[in-house]
N, C-alpha and C positions, 0 to 999 in steps of 0.2 A: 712732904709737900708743904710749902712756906704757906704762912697765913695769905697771901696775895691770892696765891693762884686756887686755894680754896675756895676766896670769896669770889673772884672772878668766876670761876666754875658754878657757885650757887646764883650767881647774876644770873649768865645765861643758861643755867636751867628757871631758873624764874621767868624769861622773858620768853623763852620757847612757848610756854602757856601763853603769853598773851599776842602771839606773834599770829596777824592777820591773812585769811583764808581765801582765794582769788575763787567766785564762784566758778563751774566747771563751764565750760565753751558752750553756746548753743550746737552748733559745727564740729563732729568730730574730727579731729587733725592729727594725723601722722608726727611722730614724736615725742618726745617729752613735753611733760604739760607748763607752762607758763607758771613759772612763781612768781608773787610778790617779792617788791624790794628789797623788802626790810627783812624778809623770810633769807633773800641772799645773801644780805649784810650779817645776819646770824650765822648761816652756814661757813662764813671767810671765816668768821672772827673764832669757831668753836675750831676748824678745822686750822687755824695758826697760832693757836693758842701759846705757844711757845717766842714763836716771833712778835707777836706782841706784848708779853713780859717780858722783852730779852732788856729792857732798858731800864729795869728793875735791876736785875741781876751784874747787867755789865753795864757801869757809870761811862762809859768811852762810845754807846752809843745811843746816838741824838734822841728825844721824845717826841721830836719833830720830825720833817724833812726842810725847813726852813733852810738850811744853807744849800741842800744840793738846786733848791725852785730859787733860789738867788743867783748860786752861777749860771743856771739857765735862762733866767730872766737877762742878764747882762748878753748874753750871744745872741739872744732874739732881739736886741736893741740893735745890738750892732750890723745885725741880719738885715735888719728893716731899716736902717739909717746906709747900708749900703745897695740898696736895693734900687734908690732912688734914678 
């Protein structure tokens, strides 16, 4: 395991501690209970952990997504300039 994906791994065990607590519903509701945000933006980022060092590892892909939200920006213009 490369020093990256170490420290990335000790990040989000360090932020799981301070990752905030949605009190429980007055109203008991059928289902799974409602998390926080931030609690969901932990669970993507531990649960893709691979796909977000991939840009680490392989220089051929983006750190962005800035060129795929360019080409689509460009068809939504032309979307809306033929709509007229």
């Amino acid at each position: 395991m490369s020093y990256y994906q170490r420290r990335y791994s000790r990040v989000l065990r360090e932020g799981r501690d301070a990752l905030p607590i949605l009190e429980a519903p007055k109203v008991k509701r059928c289902g799974r209970q409602k998390r926080h945000l931030v609690r969901n933006l932990h669970d993507r980022l531990v649960k893709h952990k691979t796909e977000v060092l991939a840009c680490i590892y392989d220089f051929s892909i983006p750190f962005d997504n800035n060129p795929a939200e360019r080409d689509l920006r460009m068809d939504k213009i032309k979307q809306k300039i033929s709509a007229r």
